[in-house]
C-alpha positions, 0 to 999 in steps of 0.5 A, spaced: 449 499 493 452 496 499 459 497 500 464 494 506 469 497 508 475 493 511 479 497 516 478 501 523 472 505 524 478 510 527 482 510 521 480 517 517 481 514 510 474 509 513 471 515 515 471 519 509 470 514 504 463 511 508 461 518 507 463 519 500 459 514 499 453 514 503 453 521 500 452 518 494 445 514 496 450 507 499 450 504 504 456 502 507 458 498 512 465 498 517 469 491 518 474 492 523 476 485 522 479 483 528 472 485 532 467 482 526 463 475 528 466 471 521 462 464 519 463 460 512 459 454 512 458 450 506 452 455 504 454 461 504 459 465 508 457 471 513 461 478 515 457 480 521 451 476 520 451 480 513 450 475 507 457 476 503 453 476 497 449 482 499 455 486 498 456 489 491 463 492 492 469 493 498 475 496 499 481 493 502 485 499 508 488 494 513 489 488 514 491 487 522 493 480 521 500 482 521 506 483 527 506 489 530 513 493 527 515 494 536 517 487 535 522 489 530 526 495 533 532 493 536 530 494 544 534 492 551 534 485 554 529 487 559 525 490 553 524 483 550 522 479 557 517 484 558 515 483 550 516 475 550 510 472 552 505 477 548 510 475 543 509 467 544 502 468 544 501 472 538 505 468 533 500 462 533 494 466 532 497 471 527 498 465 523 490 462 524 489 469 523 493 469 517 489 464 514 482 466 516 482 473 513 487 471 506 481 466 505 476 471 506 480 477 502 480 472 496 473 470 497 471 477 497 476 478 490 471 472 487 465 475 489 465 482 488 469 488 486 475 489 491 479 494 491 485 492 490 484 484 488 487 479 492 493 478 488 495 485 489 493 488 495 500 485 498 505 488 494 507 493 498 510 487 503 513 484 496 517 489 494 522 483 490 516 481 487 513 488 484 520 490 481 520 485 477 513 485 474 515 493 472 521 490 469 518 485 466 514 490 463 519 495 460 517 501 466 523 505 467 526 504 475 532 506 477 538 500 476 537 496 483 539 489 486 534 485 491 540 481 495 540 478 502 548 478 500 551 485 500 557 485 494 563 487 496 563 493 492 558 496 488 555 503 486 548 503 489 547 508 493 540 508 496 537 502 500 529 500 500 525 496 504 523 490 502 516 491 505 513 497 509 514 499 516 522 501 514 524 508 511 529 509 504 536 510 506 543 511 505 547 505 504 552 504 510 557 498 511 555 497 517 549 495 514 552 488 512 553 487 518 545 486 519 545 479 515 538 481 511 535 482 505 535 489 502 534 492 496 539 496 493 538 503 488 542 507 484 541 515 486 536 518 481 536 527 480 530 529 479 523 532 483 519 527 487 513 526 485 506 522 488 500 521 483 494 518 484 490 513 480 485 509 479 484 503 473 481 507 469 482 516 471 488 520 473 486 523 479 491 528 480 499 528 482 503 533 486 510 535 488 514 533 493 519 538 497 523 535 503 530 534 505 533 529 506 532 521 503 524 519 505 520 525 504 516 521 510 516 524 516 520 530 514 516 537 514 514 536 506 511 540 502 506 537 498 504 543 491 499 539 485 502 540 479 501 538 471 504 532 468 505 531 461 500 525 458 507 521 455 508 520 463 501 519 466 500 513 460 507 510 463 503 511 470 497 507 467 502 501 464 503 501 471 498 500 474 495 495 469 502 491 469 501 490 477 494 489 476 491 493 480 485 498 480 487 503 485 494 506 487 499 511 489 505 511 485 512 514 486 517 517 481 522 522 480 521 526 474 528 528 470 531 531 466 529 526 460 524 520 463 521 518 470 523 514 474 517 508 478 520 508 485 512 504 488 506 503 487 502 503 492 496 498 493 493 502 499 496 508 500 494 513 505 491 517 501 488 523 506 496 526 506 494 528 498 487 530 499 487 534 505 495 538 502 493 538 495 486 538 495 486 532 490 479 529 490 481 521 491 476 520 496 470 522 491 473 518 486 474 512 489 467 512 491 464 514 485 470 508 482 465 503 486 458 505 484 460 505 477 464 498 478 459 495 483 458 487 481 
């Protein structure tokens, strides 16, 4: 079997997973996207003059086509002359970049296996759009709005990004002042919880201690626990309702039910397996092999 996996070679997550399958007797070939030659030709298309037909299986980490988060930080007039001519030569080519690697992506979902398909593998920058589908499957989330006019009264407490990059937050009325879109979530009680999952095994979940709104960058405590088979089969509608073959969910377990609050199509796994010692990386590796086109 040969794999690719797209991503930096610096990324532990790359590292591990082309261990865990070379392991498994595979070959397994790095793509650092913006460092690999790319040819399509009406006879065939390569990656690094590999033949995109010799590859039986991919998994997607990171797509580098997207604008770096320090343009959107709030930063000092001075700040943004020193950015702006880096900024008007990268907006052109992200957007020929843009188009040559989601080519590539849906090319790569058409010809082998791909982790995650092309239709899900953004969906962490499509927020609006993954809600609607767990309603639209009956997935419990807690009540919300995605809006880019803030009512003028209103009881949801908690704002979400729409995409990555930005932290959960306590509504503020400052911020209709910013004019853009949010999301807007009813508080839920309950533990906070991050299982992980392919298609078709549940590999493990684990409990969240922190303080705080977003256990990220806090001092958290990750600690594996058992989850009841009426919620692990609520984690598989989601992932089958999302379409996706690999995912970290997050949720909070109440009194009564849970609560889906992100299913995440590439998640940096490292964090649950080296605090929780779940074993994603050997699962996602053993995943591909059985799986491989």
């Amino acid at each position: 079997m040969f794999a690719g996996i797209i991503g930096s070679k610096y990324d532990p997550h790359v590292q591990i997973l082309k261990k865990k399958l070379e392991d498994r007797g595979c070959e397994a070939d790095i793509i650092d996207l913006l460092h690999t030659p790319l040819i399509f030709s009406k006879k065939e298309i390569t990656i690094n003059e590999k033949m995109l037909s010799s590859y039986d299986a991919f998994y997607i980490r990171q797509i580098p086509y997207l604008i770096p988060p320090k343009f959107f930080k709030k930063i000092s007039k001075e700040e943004w002359e020193e950015l702006y001519e880096e900024y008007i030569d990268l907006i052109p080519r992200n957007m020929e970049l843009m188009s040559l690697f989601t080519s590539l992506i849906k090319l790569i979902d058409d010809e082998a296996l791909c982790i995650n398909p092309f239709e899900t593998l953004f969906l962490q920058f499509l927020k609006p759009w993954q809600f609607y589908l767990l309603a639209k499957n009956n997935l419990p989330i807690p009540p919300y709005i995605v809006t880019n006019f803030i009512p003028d009264k209103h009881d949801f407490g908690i704002v979400k990004p729409l995409g990555s990059y930005a932290k959960v937050q306590i509504f503020k009325n400052k911020m209709r002042d910013e004019r853009k879109p949010l999301i807007l979530q009813k508080f839920v009680k309950g533990r906070v919880m991050r299982a992980s999952l392919l298609e078709d095994e549940f590999i493990g979940c684990v409990e969240i201690e922190h303080k705080g709104i977003d256990y990220r960058g806090e001092n958290a405590i990750y600690r594996k626990v058992e989850i009841e088979e009426e919620d692990k089969e609520t984690l598989f509608k989601c992932i089958e309702s999302l379409g996706m073959r690999y995912t970290e969910i997050d949720f909070i377990k109440g009194e009564e039910k849970i609560f889906i609050l992100d299913c995440n199509p590439s998640p940096g796994f490292m964090v649950l397996e080296e605090k929780a010692k779940l074993p994603i990386s050997d699962k996602i590796a053993e995943y591909m092999i059985r799986n491989a086109r």
